[in-house]
C-alpha positions as CSV (number, residue, x, y, z in Angstrom):
1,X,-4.3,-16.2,4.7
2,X,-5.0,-15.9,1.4
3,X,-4.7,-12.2,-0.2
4,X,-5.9,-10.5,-3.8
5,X,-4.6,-7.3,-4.9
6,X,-5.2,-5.3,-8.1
7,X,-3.3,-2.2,-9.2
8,X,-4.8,-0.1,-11.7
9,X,-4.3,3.4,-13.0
10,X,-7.2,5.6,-14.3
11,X,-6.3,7.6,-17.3
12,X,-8.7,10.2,-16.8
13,X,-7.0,10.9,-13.3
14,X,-3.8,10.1,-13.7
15,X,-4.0,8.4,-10.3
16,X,-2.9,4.7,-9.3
17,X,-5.4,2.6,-7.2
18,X,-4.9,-0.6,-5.5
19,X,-8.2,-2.7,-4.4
20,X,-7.7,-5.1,-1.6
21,X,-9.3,-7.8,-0.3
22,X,-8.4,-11.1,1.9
23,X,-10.0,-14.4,3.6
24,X,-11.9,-12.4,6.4
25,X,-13.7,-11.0,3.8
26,X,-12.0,-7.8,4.2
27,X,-12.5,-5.1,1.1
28,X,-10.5,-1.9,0.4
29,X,-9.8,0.7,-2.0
30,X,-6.3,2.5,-1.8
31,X,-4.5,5.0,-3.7
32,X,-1.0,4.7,-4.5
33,X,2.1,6.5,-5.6
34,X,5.0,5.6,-7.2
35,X,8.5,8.0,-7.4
36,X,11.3,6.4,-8.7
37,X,12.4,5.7,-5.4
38,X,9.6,5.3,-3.3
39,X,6.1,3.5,-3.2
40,X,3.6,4.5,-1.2
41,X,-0.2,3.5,-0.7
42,X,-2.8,4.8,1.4
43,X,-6.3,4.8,2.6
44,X,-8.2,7.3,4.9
45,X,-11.2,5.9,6.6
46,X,-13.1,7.1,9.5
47,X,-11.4,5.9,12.3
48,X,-8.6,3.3,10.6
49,X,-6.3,5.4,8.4
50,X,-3.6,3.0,6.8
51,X,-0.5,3.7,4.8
52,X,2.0,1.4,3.4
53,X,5.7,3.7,2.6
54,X,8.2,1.3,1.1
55,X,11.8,2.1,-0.6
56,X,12.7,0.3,-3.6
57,X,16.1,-1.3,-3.7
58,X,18.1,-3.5,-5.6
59,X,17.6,-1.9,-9.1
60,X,13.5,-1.8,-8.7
61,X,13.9,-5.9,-7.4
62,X,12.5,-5.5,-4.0
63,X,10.0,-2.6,-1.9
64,X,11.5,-2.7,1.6
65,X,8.9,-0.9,3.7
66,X,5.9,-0.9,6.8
67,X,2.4,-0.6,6.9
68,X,1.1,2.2,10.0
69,X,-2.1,2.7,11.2
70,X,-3.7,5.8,12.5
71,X,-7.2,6.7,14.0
72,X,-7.0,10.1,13.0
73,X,-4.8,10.4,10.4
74,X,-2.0,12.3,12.1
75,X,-0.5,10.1,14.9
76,X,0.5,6.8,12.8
77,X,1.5,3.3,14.3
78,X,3.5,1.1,13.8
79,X,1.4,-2.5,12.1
80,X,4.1,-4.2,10.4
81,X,7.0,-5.0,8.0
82,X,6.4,-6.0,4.8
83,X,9.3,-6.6,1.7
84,X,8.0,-7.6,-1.7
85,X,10.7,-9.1,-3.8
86,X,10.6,-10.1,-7.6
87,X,11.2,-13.4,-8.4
88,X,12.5,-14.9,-11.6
């Protein structure tokens, strides 16, 4: 399934934003955060909270991490793994 995501930052907020969209015509906006460690993204909707929490390893070459779901934002499950890897 085909899947087109743009990261941004706003200088005015100093925040990082991701927008998301896919083949079933899904759209989303998340916000992100990046630690020298860690990446996370998230998105609080009424009713489908996500969050993506990945560690980077390998000198910043890979994001080992899942993507949970929540319907209220507190009690998160788990949706799946995901590991993004840089290629040469």
């Amino acid at each position: 399934m085909p899947v087109t995501s743009i990261i941004g930052f706003d200088d005015t907020t100093l925040e990082h934003a991701m927008l998301y969209s896919d083949a079933r015509g899904v759209f989303r906006v998340y916000r992100m955060n990046l630690g020298t460690d860690t990446w996370q993204v998230w998105r609080a909707a009424p009713g489908f909270h996500q969050r993506y929490i990945g560690a980077i390893r390998d000198q910043g070459r890979s994001i080992e991490g899942r993507w949970e779901s929540s319907q209220d934002g507190s009690a998160w499950e788990p949706d799946f793994d995901l590991t993004y890897r840089k290629v040469d």
